[in-house]
TORBAPA-641814 format. One record per residue: residue number from 1; residue in three letters; x, y, z of N, C-alpha, C in turn. Coordinates in steps of 0.2 Angstrom, whole numbers, plus 5000, padded with zeros to 4 digits. Layout:
BEGIN
- vexdren/bapa/nX/nY/nZ/caX/caY/caZ/cX/cY/cZ
- NUM/ala/X/Y/Z/X/Y/Z/X/Y/Z
...
***
This chain:
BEGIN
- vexdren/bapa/nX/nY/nZ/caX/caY/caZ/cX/cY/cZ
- 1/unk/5563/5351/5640/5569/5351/5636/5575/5349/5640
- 2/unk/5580/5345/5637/5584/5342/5642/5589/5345/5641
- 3/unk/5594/5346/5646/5601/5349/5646/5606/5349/5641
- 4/unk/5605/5343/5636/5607/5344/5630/5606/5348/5625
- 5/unk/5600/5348/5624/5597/5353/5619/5596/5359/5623
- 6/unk/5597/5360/5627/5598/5366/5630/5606/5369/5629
- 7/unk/5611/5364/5632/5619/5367/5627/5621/5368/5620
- 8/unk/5613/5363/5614/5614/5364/5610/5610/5370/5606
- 9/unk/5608/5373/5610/5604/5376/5606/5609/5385/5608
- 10/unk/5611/5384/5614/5615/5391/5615/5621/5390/5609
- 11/unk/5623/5385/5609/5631/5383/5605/5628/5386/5596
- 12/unk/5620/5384/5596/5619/5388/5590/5616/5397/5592
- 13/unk/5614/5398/5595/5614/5405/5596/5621/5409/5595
- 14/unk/5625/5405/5599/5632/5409/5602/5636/5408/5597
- 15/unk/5636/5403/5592/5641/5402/5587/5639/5404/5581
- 16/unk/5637/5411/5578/5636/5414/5573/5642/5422/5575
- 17/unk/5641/5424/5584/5644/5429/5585/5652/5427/5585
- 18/unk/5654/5421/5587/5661/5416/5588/5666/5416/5581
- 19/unk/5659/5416/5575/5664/5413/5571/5663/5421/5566
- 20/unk/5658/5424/5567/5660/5430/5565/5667/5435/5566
- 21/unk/5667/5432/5574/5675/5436/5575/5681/5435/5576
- 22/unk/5681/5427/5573/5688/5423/5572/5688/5426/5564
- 23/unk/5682/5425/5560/5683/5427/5553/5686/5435/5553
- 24/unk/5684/5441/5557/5685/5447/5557/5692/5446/5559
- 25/unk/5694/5445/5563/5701/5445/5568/5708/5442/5563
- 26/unk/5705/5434/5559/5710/5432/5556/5709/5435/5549
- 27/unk/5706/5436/5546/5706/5442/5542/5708/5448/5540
- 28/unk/5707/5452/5545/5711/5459/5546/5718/5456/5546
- 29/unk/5719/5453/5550/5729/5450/5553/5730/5449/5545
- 30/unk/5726/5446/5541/5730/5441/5533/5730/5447/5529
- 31/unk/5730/5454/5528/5731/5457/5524/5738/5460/5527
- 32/unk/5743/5461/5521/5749/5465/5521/5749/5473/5522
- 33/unk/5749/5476/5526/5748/5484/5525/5756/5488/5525
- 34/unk/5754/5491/5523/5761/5496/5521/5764/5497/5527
- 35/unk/5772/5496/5526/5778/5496/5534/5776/5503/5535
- 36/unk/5777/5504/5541/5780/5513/5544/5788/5510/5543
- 37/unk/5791/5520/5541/5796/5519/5541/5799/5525/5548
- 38/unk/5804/5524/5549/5808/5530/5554/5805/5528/5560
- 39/unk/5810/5525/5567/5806/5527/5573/5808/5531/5574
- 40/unk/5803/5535/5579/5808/5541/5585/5808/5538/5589
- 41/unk/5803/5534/5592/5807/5533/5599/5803/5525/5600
- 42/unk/5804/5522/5605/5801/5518/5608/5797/5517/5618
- 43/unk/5791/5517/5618/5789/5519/5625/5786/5512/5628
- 44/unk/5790/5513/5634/5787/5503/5637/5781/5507/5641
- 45/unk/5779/5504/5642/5771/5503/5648/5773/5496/5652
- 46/unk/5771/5498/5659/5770/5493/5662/5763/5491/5667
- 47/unk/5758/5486/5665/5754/5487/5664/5751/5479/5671
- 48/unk/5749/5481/5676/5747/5474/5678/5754/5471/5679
- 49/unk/5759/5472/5679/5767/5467/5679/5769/5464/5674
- 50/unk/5765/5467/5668/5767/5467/5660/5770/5471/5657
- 51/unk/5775/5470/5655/5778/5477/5651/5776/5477/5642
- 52/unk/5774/5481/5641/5774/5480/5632/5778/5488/5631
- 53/unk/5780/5488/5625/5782/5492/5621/5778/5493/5616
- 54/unk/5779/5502/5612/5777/5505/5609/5780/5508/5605
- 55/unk/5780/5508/5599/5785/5511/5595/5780/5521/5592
- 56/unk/5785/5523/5594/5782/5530/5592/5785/5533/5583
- 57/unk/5783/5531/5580/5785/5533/5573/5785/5541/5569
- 58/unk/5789/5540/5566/5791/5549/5564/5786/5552/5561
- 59/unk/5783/5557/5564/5775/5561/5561/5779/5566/5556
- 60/unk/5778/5565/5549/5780/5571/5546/5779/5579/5551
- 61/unk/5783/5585/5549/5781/5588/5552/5776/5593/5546
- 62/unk/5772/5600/5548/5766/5603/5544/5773/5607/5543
- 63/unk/5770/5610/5536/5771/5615/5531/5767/5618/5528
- 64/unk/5767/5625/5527/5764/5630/5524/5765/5631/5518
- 65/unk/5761/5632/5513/5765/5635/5505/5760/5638/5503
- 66/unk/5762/5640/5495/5756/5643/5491/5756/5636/5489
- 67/unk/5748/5635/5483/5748/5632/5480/5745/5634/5470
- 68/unk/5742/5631/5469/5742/5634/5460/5736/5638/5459
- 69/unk/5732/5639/5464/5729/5644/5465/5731/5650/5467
- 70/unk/5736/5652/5473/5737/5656/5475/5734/5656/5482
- 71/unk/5734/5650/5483/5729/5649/5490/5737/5647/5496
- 72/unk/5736/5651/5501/5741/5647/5506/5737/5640/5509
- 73/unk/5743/5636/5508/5739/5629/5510/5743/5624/5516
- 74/unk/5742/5620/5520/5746/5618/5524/5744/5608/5525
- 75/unk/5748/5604/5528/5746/5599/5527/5742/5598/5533
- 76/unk/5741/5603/5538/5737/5602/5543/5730/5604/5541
- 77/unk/5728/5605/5536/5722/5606/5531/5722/5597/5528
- 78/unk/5725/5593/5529/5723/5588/5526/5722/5581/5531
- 79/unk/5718/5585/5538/5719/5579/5544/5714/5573/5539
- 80/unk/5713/5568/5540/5712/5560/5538/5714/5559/5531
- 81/unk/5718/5563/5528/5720/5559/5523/5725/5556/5522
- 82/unk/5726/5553/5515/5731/5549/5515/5736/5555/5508
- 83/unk/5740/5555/5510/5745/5561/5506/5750/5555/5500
- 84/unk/5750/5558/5497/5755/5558/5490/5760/5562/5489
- 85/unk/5766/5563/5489/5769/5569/5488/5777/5566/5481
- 86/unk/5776/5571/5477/5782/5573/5472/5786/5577/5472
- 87/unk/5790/5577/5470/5796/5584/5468/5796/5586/5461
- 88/unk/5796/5590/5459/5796/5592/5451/5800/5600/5450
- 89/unk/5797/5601/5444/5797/5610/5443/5797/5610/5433
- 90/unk/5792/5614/5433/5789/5616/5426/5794/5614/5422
- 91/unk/5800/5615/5423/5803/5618/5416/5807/5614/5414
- 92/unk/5806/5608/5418/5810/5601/5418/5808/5597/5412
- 93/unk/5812/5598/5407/5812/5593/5401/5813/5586/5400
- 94/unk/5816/5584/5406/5817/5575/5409/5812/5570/5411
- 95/unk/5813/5571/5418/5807/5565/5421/5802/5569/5425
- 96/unk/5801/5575/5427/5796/5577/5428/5789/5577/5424
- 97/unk/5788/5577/5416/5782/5576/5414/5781/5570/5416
- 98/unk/5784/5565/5414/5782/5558/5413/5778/5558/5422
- 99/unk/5782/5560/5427/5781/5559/5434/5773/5561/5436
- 100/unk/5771/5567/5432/5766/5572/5432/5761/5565/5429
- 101/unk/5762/5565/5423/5757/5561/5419/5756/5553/5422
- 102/unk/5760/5550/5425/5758/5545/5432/5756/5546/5438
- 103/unk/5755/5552/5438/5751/5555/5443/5745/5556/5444
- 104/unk/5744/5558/5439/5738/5560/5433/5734/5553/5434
- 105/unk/5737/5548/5429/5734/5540/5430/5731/5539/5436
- 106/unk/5735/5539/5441/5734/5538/5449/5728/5541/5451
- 107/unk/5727/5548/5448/5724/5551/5450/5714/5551/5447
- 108/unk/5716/5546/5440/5711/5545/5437/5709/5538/5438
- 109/unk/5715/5533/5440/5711/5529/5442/5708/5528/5449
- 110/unk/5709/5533/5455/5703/5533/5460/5697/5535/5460
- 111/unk/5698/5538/5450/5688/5542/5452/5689/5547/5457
- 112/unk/5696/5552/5454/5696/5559/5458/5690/5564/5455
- 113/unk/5693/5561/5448/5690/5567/5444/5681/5568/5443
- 114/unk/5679/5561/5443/5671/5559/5441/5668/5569/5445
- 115/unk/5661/5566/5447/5657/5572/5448/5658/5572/5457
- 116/unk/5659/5577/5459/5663/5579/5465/5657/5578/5470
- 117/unk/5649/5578/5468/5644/5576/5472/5641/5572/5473
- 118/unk/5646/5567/5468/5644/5556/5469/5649/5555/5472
- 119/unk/5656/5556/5471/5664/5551/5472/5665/5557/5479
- 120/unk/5667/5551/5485/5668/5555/5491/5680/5556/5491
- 121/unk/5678/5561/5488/5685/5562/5488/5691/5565/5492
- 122/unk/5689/5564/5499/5694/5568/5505/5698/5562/5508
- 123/unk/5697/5558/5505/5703/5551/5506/5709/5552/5503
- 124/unk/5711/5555/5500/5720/5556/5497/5719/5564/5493
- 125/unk/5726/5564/5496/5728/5572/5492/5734/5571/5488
- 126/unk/5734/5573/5485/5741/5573/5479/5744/5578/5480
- 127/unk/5751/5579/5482/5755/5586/5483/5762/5586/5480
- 128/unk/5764/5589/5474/5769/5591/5470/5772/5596/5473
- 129/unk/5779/5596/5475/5782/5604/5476/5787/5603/5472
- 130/unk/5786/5609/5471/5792/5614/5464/5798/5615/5468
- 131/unk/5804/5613/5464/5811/5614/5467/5815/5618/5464
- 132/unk/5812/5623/5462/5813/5629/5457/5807/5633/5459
- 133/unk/5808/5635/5463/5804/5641/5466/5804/5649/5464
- 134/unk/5811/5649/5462/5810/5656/5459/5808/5657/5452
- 135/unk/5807/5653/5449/5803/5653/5442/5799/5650/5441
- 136/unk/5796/5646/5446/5789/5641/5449/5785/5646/5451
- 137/unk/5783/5651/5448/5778/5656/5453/5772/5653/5451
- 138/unk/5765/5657/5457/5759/5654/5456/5755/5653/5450
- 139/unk/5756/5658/5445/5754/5657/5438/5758/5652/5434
- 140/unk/5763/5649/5434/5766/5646/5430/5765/5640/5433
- 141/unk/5765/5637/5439/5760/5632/5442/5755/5631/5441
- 142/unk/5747/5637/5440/5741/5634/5435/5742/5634/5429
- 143/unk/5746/5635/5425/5748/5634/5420/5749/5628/5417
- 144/unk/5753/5624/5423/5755/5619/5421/5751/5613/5422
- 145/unk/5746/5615/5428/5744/5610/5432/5737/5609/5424
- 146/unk/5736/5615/5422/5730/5615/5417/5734/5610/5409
- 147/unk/5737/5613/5411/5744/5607/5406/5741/5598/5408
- 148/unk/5743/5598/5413/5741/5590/5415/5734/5587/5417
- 149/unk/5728/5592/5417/5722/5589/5420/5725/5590/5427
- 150/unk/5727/5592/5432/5726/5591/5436/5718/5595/5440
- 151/unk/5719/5591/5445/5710/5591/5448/5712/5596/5456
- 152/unk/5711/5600/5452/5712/5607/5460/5710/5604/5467
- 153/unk/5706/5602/5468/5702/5599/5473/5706/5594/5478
- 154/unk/5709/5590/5473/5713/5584/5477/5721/5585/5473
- 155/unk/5723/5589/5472/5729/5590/5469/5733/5597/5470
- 156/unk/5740/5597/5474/5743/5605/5475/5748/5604/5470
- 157/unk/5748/5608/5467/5757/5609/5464/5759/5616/5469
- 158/unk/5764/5613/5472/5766/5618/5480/5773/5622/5477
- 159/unk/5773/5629/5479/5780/5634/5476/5779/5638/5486
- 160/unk/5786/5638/5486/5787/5642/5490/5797/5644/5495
- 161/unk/5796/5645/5499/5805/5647/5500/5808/5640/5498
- 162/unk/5814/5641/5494/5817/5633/5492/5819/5632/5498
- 163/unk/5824/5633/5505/5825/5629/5510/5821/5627/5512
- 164/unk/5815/5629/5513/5809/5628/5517/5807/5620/5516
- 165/unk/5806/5621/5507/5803/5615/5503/5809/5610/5504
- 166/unk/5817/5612/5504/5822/5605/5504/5824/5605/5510
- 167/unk/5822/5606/5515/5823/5603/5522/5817/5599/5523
- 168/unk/5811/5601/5520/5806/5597/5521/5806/5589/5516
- 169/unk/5809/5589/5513/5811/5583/5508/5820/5579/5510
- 170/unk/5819/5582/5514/5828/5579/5515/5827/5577/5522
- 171/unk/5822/5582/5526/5824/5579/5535/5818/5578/5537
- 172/unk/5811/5577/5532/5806/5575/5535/5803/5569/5531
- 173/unk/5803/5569/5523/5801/5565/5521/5807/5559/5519
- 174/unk/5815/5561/5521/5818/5556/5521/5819/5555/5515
- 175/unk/5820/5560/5509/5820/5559/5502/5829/5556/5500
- 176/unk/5831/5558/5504/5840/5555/5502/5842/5549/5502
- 177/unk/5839/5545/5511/5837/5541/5513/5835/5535/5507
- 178/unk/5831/5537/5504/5824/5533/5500/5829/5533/5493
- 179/unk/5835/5537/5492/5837/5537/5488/5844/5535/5487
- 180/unk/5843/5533/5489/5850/5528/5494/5858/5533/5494
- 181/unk/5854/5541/5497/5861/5544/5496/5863/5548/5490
- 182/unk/5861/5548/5486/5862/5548/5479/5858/5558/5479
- 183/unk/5851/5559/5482/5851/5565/5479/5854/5572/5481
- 184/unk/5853/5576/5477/5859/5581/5477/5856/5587/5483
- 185/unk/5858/5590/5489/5854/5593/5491/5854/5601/5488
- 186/unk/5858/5602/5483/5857/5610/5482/5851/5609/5474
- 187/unk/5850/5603/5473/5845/5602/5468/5842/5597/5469
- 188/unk/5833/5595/5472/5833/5589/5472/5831/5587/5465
- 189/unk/5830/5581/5462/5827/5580/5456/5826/5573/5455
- 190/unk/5821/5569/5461/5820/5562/5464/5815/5560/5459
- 191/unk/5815/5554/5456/5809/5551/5454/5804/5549/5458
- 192/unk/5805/5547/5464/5801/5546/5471/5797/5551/5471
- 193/unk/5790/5544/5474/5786/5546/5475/5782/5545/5482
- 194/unk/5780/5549/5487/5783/5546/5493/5776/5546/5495
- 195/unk/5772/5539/5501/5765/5541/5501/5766/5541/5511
- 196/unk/5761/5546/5514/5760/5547/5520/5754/5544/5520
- 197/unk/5753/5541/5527/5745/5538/5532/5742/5543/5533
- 198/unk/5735/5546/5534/5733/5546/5538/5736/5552/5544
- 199/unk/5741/5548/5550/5745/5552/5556/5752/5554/5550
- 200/unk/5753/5556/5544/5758/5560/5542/5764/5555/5544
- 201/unk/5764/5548/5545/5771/5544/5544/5773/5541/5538
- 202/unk/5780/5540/5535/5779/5538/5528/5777/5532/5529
- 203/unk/5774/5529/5523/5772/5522/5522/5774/5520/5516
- 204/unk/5779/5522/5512/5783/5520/5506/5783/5524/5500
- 205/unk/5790/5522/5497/5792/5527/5493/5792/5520/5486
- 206/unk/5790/5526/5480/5788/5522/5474/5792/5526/5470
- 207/unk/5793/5522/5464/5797/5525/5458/5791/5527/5452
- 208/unk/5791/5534/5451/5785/5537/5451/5786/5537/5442
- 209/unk/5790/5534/5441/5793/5535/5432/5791/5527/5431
- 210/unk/5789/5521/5436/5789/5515/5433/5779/5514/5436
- 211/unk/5777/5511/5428/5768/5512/5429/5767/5507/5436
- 212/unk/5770/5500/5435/5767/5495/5439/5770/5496/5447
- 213/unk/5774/5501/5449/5775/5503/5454/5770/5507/5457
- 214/unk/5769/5513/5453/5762/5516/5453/5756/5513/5455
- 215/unk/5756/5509/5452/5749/5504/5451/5749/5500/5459
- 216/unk/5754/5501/5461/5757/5496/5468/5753/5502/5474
- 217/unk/5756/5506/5472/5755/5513/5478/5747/5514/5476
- 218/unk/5745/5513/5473/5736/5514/5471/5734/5509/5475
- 219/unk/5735/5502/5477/5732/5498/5480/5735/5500/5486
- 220/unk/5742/5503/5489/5743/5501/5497/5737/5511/5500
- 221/unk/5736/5514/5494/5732/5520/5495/5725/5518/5498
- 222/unk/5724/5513/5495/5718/5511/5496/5715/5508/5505
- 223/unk/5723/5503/5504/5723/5499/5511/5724/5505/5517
- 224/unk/5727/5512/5515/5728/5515/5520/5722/5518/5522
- 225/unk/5719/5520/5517/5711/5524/5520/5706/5519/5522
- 226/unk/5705/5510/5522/5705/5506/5529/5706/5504/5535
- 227/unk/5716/5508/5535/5716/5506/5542/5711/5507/5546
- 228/unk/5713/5504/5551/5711/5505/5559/5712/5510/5561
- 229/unk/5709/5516/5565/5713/5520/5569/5715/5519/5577
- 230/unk/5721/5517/5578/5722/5511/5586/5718/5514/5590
- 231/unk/5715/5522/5592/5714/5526/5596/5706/5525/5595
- 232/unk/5703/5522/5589/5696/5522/5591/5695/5516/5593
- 233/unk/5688/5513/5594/5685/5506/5597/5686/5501/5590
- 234/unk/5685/5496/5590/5684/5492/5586/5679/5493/5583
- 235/unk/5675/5491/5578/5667/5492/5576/5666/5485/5577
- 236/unk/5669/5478/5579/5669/5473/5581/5663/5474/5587
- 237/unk/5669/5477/5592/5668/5479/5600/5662/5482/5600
- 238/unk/5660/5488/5598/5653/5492/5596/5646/5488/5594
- 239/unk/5649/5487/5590/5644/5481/5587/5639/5475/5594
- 240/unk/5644/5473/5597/5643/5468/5600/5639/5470/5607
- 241/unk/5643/5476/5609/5643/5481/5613/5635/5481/5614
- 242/unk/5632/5484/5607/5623/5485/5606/5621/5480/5608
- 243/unk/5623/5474/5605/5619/5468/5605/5619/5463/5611
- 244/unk/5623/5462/5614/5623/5457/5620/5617/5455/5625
- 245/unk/5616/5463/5625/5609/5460/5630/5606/5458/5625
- 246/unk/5603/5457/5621/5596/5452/5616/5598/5447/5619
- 247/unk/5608/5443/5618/5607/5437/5618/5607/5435/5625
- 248/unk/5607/5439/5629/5607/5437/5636/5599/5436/5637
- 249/unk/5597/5442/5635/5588/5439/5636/5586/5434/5631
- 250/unk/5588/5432/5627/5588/5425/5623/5588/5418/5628
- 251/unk/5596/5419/5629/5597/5413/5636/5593/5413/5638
- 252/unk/5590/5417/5644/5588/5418/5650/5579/5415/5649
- 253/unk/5577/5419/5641/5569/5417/5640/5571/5408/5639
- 254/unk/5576/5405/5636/5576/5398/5634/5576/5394/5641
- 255/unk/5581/5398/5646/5580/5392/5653/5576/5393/5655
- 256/unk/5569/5398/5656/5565/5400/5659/5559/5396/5656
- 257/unk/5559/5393/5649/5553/5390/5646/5557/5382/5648
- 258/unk/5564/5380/5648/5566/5374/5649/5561/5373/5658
- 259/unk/5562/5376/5660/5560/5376/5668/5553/5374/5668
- 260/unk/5550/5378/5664/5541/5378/5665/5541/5371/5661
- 261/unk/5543/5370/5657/5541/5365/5651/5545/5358/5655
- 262/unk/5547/5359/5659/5550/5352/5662/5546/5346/5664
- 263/unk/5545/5340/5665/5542/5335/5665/5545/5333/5671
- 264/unk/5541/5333/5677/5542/5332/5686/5545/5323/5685
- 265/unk/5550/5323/5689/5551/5318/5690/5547/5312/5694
- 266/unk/5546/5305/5695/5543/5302/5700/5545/5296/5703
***
């Protein structure tokens, strides 16, 4: 075998792993994923005489409430998911039905509801809290939630202290910000609809009263329970990780038959 078909023969072994990881690489890069919003801070590294920087982005902070059960519930109960959160309150004649019933859509178009033992549903939670919590008690939440199909499973309609619930809407989720100022802090009553990653940072605020908006946040819902998490390995890196030695013992069998199989010069 002569030295040609010998670079050609690895250029074909080697060039199936090459161009599967240019196509991984510039693929992931070509999709648009949903902005983080709010930095806290920013931490450089200097690393080998390289400095890079790192943006630390604002983690929701966890809350405790009842929900339409009567269950105390917390968002630290919902580590890998991707959160959805509203504001509402029963007795709202306005725009909280309409907000509810696009929720609901939302809710039926990821196949929450189907049969709980084929659809793997710990990818998104849907969380409503009542801004009327003195008249939001835990029965008038199952009340209402059975009013709208909601799916207990993947779905809280949350009641609890009102400052509790409007500092968590004004200084965590940024509900005033999103609303360019405009919401009132002794009543909130936002059409926003706000969605969290995964690490509890927002990733966009939708208009929960307009469908095609909604239908927008169903596809970045989608993108988020794909991300990457930076903290693990690549399944690239894993992957290849397993496999290198074969192609190392591939190479190694191919010189070692090129050697025996060689034609003595004279």
């Amino acid at each position: 075998m002569s030295s040609k078909a010998l670079i050609a023969l690895c250029i074909a072994i080697l060039m199936p792993v090459i161009s599967y990881m240019l196509v991984k690489y510039y693929g992931d890069n070509a999709v648009a994923m949903p902005r983080r919003y709010y930095e806290d801070s920013i931490i450089t590294k200097v690393t080998n005489g390289k400095e890079t920087s790192d943006t630390v982005w604002h983690k929701v902070a966890d809350i405790t409430l009842q929900n339409q059960l009567g269950h105390t519930v917390s968002l630290s109960d919902l580590k890998g998911r991707v959160i959805v959160a509203d504001f509402f309150f029963t007795r709202c004649p306005s725009i909280c039905p309409k907000l509810t019933l696009n929720m609901r859509k939302l809710q039926n178009a990821l196949k929450l509801k189907d049969d709980m033992k084929r659809i793997d549903t710990t990818f998104v939670q849907f969380l409503s809290f009542s801004v009327d919590a003195e008249r939001d008690s835990v029965p008038a939440l199952k009340k209402y939630a059975d009013r709208f199909g909601v799916n207990q499973d993947v779905w809280w309609l949350l009641t609890g202290p009102k400052k509790k619930i409007y500092d968590f809407a004004l200084d965590e989720l940024k509900l005033g910000i999103a609303d360019g100022g405009t919401v009132d802090s002794n009543f909130i009553h936002s059409q926003k609809m706000v969605l969290l990653d995964k690490d509890r940072v927002v990733r966009g605020y939708y208009d929960g009263l307009d469908s095609m908006d909604v239908a927008k946040m169903g596809d970045a819902i989608v993108l988020l329970m794909l991300e990457k998490d930076k903290n693990k390995k690549s399944a690239l890196v894993t992957e290849l990780a397993a496999i290198w030695p074969i192609f190392i013992i591939v190479i190694v069998a191919v010189i070692i038959f090129m050697l025996l199989t060689r034609k003595p010069k004279f």
